[in-house]
C-alpha positions, -999 to +999 in steps of 0.1 A: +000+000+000+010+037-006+000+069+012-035+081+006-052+047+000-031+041-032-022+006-039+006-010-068-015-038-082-016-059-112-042-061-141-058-091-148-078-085-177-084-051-195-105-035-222-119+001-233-147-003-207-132-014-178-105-033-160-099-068-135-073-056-107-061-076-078-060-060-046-048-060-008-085-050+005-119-049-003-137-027-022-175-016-023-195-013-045-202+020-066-164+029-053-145+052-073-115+044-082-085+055-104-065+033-125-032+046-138-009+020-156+030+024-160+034+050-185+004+060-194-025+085-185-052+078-157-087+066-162-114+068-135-142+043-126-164+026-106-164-010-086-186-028-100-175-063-079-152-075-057-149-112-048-120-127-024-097-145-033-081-182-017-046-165-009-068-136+009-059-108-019-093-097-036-103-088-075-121-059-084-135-054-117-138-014-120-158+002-152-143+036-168-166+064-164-178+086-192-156+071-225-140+040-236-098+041-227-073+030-249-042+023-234-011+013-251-008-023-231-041-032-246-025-035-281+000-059-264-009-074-230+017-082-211+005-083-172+003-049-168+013-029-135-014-003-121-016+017-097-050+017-081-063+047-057-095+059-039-112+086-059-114+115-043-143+126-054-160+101-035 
């Protein structure tokens, strides 16, 4: 975990609408959330699950707000590396 409920996290599966991220806690519901990948520009959603996981991590599955995202990883998927953080404007 980093400082202000920000959390380095790995992507399981992404797209234009949305993303699968693990994660070290749970999230609600109707959270928003902030993805930013290596390199690349932020993108803000909402939780839309969140189911735990054997090894006690969690996966969220988070849906972009407003317009589809087009990262560069999702040309070429390679395990991308995100950093995940409360909204603030929650």
């Amino acid at each position: 975990m980093v400082a202000d409920g920000e959390e380095r996290t790995y992507t399981d599966n992404i797209s234009s609408r949305g993303v699968r991220v693990y994660s070290n806690r749970p999230w609600q519901l109707g959270d928003a959330v902030q993805v930013t990948p290596r390199n690349e520009g932020p993108a803000r959603g909402n939780v839309v699950y969140c189911q735990t996981l054997e090894d006690g991590r969690f996966v969220i599955g988070v849906k972009f707000q407003d317009r589809p995202v087009m990262w560069s990883a999702m040309r070429r998927y390679d395990g991308l590396q995100s950093l995940l953080a409360k909204s603030k404007s929650s």
